[in-house]
MMTF fields as JSON, N, C-alpha, C and O atoms, coordinates in Angstrom:
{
  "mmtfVersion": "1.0.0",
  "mmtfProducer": "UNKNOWN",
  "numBonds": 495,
  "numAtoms": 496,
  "numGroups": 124,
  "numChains": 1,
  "numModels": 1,
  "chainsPerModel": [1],
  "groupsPerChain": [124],
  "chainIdList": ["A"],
  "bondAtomList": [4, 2, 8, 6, 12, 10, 16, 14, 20, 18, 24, 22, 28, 26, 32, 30, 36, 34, 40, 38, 44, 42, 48, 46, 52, 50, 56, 54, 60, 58, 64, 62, 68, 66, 72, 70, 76, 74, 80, 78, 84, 82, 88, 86, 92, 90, 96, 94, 100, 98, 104, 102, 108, 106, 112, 110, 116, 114, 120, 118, 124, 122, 128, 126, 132, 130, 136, 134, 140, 138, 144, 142, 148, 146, 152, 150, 156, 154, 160, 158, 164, 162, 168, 166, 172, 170, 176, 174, 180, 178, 184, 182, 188, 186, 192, 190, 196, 194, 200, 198, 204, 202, 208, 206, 212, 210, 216, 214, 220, 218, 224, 222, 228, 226, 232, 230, 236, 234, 240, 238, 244, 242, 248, 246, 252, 250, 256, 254, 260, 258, 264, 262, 268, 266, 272, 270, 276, 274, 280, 278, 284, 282, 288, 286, 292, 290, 296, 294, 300, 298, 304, 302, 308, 306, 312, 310, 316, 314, 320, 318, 324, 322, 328, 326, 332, 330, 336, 334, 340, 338, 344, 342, 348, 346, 352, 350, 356, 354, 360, 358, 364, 362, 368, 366, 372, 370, 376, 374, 380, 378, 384, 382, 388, 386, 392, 390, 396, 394, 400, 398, 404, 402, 408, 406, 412, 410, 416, 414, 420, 418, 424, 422, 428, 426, 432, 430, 436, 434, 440, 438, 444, 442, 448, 446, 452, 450, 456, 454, 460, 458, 464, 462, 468, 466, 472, 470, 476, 474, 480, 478, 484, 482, 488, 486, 492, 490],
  "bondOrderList": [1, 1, 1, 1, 1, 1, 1, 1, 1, 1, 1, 1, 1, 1, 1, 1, 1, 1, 1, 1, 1, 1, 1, 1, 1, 1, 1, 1, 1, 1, 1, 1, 1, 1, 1, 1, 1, 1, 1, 1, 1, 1, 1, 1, 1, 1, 1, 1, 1, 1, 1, 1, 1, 1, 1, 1, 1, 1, 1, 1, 1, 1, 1, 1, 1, 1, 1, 1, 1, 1, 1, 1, 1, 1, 1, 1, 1, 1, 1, 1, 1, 1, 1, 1, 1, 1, 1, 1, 1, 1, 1, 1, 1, 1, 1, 1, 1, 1, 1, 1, 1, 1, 1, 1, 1, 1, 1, 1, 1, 1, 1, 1, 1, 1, 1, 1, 1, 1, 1, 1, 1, 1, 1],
  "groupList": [{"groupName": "UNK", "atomNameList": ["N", "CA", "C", "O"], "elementList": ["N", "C", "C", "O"], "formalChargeList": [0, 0, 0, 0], "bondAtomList": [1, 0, 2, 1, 3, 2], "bondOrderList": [1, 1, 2], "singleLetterCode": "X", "chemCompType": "L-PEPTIDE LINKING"}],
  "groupTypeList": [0, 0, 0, 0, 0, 0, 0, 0, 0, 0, 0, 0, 0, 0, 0, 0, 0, 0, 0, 0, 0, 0, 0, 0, 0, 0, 0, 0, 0, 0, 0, 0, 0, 0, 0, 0, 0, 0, 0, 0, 0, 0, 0, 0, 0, 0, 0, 0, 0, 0, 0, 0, 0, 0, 0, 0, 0, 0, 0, 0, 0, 0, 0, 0, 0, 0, 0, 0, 0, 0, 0, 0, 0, 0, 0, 0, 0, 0, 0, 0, 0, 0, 0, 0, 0, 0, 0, 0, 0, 0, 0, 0, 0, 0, 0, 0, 0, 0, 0, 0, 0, 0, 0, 0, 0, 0, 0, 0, 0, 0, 0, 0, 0, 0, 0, 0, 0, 0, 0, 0, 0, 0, 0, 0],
  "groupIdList": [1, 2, 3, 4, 5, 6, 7, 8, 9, 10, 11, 12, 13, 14, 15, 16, 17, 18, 19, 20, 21, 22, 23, 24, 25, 26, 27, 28, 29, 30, 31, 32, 33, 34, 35, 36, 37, 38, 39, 40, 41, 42, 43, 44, 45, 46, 47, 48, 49, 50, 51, 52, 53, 54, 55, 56, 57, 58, 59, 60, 61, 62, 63, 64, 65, 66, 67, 68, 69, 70, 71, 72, 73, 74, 75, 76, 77, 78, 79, 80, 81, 82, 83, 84, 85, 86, 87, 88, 89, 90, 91, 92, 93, 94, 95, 96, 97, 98, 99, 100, 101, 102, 103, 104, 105, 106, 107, 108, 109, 110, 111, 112, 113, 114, 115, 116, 117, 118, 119, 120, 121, 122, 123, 124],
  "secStructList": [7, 7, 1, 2, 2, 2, 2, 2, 2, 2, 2, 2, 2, 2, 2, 2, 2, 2, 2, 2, 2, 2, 7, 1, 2, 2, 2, 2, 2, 2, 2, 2, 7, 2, 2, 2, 2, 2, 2, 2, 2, 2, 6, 1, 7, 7, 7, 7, 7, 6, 6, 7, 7, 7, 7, 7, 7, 7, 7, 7, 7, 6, 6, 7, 7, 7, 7, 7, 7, 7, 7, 7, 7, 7, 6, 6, 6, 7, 7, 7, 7, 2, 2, 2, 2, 2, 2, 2, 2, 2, 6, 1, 1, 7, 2, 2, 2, 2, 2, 2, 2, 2, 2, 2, 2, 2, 2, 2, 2, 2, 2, 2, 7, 1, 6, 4, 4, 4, 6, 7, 7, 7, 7, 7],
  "xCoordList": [109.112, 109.028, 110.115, 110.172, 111.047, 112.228, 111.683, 110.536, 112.027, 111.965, 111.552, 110.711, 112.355, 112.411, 111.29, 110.832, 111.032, 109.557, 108.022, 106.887, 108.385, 107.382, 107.09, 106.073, 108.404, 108.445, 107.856, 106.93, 108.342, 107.815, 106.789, 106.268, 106.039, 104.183, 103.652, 102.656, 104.22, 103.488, 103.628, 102.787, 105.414, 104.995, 104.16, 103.649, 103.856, 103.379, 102.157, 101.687, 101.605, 99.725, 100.076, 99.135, 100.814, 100.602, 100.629, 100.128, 101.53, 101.352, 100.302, 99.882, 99.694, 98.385, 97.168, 96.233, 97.502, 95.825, 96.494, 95.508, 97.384, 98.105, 97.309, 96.552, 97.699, 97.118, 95.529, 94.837, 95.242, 93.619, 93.022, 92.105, 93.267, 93.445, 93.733, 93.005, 94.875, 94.815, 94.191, 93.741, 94.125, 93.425, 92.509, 92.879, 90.925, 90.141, 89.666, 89.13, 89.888, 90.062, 91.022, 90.63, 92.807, 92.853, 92.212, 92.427, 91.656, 91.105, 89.713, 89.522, 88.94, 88.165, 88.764, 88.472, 89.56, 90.402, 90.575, 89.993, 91.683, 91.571, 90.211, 90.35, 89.111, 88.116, 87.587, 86.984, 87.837, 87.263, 88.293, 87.993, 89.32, 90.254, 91.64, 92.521, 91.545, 92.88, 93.879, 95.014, 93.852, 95.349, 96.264, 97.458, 94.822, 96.053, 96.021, 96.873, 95.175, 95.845, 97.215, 98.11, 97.081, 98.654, 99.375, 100.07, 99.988, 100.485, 100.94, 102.145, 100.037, 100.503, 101.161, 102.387, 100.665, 101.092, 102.454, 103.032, 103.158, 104.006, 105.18, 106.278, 104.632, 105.583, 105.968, 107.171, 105.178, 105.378, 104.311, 103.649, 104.665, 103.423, 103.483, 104.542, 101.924, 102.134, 101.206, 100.459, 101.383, 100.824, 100.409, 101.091, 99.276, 98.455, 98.576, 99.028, 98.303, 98.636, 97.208, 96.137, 97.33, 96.335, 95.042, 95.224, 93.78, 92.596, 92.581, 91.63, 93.337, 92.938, 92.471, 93.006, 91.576, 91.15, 91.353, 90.977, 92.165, 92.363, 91.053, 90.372, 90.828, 89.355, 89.521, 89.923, 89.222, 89.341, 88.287, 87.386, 87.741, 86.703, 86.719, 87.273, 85.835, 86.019, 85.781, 84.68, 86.147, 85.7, 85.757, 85.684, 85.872, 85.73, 84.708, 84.674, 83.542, 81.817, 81.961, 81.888, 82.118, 81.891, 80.366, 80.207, 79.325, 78.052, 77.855, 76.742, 79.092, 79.016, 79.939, 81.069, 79.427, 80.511, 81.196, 80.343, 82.029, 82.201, 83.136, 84.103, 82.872, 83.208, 83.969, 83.366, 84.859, 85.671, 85.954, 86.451, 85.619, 85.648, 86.426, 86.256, 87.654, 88.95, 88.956, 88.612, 89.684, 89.968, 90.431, 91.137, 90.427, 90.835, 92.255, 92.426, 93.272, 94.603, 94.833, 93.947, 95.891, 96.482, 97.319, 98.511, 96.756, 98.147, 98.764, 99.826, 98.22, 98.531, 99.551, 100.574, 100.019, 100.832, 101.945, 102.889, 101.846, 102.716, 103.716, 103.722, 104.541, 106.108, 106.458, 106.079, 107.285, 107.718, 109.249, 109.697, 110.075, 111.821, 111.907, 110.856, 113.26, 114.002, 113.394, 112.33, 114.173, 113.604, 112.499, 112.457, 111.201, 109.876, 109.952, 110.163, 109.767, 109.57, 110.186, 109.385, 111.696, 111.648, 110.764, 110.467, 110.572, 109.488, 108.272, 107.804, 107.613, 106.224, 106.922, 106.724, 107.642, 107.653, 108.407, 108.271, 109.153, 109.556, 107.859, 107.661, 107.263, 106.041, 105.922, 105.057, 107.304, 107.359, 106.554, 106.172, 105.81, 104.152, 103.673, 104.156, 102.067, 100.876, 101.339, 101.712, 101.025, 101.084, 100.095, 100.588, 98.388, 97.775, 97.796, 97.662, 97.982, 98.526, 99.538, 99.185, 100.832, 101.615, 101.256, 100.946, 101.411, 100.028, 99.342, 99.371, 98.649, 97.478, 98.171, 97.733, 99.626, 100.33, 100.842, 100.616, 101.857, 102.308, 101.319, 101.597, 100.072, 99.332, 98.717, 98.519, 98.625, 98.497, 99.798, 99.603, 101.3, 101.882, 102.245, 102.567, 102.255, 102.352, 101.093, 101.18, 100.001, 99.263, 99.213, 99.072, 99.518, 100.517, 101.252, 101.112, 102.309, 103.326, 103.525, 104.416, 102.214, 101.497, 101.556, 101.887, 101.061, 99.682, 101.325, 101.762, 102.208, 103.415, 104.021, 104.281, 104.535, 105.521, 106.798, 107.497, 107.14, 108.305, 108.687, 109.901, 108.212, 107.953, 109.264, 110.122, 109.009, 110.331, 111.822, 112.967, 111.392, 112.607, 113.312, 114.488, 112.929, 113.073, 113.399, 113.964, 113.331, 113.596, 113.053, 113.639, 111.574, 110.421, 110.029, 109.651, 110.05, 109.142, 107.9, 107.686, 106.864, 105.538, 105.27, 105.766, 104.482, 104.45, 103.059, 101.991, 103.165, 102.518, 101.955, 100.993],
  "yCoordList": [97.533, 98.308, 99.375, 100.216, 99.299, 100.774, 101.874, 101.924, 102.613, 104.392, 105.129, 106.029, 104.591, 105.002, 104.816, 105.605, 102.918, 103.019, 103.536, 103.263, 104.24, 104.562, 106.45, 107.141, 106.673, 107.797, 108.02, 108.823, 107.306, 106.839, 106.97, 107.665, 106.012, 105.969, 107.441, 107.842, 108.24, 109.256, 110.487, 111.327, 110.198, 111.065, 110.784, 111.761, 109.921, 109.108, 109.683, 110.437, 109.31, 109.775, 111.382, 111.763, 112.107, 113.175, 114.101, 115.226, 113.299, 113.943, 113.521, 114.214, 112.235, 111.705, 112.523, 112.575, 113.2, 114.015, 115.456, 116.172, 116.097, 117.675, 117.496, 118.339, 116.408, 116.554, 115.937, 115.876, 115.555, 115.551, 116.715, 117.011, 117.445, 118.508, 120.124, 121.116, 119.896, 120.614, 120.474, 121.489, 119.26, 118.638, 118.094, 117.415, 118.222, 117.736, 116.305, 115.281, 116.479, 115.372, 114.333, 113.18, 114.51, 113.444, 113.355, 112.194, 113.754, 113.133, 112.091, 110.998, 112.542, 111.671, 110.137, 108.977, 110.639, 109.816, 108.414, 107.329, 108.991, 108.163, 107.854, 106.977, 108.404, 107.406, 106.497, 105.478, 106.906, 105.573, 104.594, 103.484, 104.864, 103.861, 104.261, 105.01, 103.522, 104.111, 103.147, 103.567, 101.735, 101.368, 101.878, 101.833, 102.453, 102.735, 103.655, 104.103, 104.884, 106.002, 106.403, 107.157, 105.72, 105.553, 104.921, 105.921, 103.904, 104.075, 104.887, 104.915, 105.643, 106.821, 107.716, 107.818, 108.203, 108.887, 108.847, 109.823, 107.242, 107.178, 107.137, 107.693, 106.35, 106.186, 105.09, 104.972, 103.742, 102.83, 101.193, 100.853, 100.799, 99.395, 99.285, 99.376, 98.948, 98.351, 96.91, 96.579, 96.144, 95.17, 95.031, 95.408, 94.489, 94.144, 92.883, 91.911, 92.818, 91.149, 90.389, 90.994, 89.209, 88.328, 88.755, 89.145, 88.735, 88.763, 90.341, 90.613, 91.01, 92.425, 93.682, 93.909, 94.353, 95.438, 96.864, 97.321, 97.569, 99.344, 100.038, 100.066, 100.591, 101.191, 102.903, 103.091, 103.799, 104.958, 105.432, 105.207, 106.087, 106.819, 108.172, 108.475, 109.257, 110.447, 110.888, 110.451, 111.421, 111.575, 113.393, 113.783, 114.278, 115.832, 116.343, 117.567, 115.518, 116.428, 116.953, 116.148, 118.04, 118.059, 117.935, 117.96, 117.822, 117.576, 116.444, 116.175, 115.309, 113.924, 113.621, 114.097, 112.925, 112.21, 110.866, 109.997, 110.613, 109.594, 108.573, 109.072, 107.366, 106.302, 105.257, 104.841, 104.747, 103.825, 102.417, 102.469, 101.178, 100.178, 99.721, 99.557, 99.39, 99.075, 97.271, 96.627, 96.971, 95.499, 94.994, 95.834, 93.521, 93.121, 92.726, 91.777, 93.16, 93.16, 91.909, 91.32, 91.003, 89.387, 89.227, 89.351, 88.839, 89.18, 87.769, 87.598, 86.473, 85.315, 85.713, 85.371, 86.284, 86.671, 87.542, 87.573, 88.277, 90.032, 89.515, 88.37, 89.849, 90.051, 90.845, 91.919, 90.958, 91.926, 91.809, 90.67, 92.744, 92.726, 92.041, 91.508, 91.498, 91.13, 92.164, 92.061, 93.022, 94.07, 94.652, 95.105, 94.673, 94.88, 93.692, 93.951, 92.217, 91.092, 91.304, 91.288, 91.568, 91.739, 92.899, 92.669, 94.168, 94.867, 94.64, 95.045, 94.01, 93.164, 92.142, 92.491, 91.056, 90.32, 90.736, 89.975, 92.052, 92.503, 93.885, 94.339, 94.214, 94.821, 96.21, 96.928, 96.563, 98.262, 98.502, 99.488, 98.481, 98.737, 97.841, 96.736, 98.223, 97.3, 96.985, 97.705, 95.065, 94.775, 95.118, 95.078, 95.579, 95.909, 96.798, 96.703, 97.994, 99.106, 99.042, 98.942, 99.116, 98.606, 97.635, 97.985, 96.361, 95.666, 96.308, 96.209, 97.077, 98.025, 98.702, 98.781, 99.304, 100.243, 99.659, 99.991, 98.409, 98.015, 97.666, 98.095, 96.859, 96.474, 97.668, 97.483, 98.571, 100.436, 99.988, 99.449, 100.422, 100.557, 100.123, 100.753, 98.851, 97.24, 97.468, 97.315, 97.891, 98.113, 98.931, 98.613, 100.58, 101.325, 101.053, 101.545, 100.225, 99.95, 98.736, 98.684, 97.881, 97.504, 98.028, 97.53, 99.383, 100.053, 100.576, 99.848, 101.604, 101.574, 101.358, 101.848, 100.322, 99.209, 99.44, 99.019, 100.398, 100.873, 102.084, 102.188, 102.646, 103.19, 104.288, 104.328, 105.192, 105.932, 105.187, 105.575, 104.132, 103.496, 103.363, 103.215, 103.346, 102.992, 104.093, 104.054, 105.1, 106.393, 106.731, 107.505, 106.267, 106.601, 108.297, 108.216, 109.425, 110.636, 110.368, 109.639, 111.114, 111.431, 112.786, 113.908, 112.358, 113.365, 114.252, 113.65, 115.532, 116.164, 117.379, 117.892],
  "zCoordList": [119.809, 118.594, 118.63, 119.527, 117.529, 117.545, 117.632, 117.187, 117.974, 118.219, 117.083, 117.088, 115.851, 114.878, 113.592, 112.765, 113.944, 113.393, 114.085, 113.694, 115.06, 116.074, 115.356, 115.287, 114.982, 114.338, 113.346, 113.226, 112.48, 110.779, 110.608, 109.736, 111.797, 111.355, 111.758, 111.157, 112.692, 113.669, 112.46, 112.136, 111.77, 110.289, 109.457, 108.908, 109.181, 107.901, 107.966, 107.114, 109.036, 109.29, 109.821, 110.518, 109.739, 109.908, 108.83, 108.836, 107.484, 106.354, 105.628, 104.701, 105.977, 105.487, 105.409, 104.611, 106.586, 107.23, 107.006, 106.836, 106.932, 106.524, 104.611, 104.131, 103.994, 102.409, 102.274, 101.258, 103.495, 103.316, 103.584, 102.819, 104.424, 105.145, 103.828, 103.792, 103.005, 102.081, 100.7, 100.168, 100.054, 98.541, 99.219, 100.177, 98.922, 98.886, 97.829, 98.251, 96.962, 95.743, 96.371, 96.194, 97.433, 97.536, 98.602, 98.952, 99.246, 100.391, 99.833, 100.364, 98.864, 98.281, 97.735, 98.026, 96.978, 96.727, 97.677, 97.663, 98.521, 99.922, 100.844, 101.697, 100.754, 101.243, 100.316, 100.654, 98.916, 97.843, 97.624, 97.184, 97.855, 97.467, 98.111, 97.689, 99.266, 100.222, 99.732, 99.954, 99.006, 99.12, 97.677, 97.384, 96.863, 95.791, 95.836, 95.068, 96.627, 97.297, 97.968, 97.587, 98.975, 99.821, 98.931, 98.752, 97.972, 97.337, 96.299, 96.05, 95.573, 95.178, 96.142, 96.089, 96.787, 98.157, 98.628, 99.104, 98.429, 99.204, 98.052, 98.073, 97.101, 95.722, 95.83, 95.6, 96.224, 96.123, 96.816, 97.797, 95.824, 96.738, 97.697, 98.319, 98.408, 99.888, 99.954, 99.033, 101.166, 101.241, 102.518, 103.47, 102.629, 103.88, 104.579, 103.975, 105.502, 105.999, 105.302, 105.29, 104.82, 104.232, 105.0, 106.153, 104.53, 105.048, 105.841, 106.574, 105.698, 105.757, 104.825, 103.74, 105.283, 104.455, 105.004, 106.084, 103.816, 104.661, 104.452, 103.426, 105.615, 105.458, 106.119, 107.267, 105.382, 105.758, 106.322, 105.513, 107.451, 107.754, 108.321, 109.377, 107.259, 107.738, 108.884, 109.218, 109.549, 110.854, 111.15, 112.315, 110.148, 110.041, 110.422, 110.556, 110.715, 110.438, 112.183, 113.111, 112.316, 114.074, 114.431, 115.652, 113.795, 114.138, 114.6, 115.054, 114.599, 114.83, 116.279, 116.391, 117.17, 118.198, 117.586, 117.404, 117.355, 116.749, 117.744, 118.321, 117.897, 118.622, 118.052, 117.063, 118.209, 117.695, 118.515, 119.639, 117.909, 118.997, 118.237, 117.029, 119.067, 118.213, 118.758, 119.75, 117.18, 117.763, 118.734, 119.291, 119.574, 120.497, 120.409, 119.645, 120.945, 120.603, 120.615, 121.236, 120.073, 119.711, 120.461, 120.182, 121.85, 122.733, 122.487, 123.085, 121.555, 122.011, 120.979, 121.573, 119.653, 118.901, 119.068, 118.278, 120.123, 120.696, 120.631, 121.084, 120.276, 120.941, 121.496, 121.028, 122.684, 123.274, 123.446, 123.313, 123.706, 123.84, 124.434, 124.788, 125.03, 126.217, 127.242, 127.852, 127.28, 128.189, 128.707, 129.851, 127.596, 127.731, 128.738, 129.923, 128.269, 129.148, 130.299, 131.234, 130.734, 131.785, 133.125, 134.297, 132.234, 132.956, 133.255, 134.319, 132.436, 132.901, 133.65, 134.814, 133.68, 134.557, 136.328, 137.287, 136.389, 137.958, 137.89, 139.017, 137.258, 137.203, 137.225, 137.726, 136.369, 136.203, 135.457, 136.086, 134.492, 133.721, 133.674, 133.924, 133.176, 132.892, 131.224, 130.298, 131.442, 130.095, 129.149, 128.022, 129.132, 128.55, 127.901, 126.681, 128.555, 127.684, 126.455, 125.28, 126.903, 125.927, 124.582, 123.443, 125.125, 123.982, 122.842, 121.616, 123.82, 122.96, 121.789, 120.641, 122.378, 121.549, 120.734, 119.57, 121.052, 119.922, 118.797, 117.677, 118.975, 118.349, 116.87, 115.669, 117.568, 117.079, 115.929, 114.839, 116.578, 115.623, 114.666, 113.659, 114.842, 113.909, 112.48, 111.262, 113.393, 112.378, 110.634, 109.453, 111.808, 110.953, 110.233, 109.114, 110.452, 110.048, 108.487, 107.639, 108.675, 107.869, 106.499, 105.423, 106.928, 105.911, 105.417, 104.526, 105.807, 105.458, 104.843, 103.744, 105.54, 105.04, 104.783, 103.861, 105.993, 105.923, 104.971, 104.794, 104.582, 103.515, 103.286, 102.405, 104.536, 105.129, 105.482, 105.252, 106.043, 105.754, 104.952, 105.284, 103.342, 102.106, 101.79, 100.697, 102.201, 101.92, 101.033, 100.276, 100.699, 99.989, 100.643, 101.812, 100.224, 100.53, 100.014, 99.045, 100.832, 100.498, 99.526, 99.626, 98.732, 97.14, 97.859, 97.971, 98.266, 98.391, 97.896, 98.468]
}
């Protein structure tokens, strides 16, 4: 995964939750209807991979512990660099981890869709 889309998403959801965080309405907003939320948001369509659904959950109430059992990563799908591959295969990191991450950002990246790339700004 580039550097740069690793960036993108870490902005993206950081201005996501800064305007949930300040407008309450969009934050409603975005738990009733996050994809044509984030599209507004971003100023432009996004698309999901087939058979996926964006699902927002608040997670603000501190009266709550809240637990997250995240999907089982697709490792039979992963790609990894040249280079990643060569580090798992002489065994400078664990492949699980990583995995895990890309899987994270891909996801992101999804919901996105490059968005910053496009040199789409977020309307805040």
């Amino acid at each position: 995964m580039e550097p740069q889309k690793i960036q993108n998403a870490q902005e993206f959801l950081k201005d996501l939750t800064a305007n949930c965080r300040k407008n309450k309405n969009f934050k409603n907003q975005l738990l009733n209807n996050p994809k044509t939320t984030i599209e507004e948001f971003i100023g432009k369509k996004i698309s999901l991979p087939e058979g996926k659904v964006l699902m927002v959950e608040d997670q603000t109430d501190n009266s709550f512990v809240y637990l997250n059992i995240p999907r089982k990563p697709d490792l039979d799908n992963l790609e990894l660099t040249d280079e990643q591959l060569e580090n798992v295969a002489g065994g400078a990191f664990p492949y699980g981890p990583i995995a895990l991450a890309i899987a994270v950002i891909r996801a992101v990246d999804d919901i996105c869709q490059g968005a910053y790339d496009a040199g789409a700004q977020c309307k805040m």
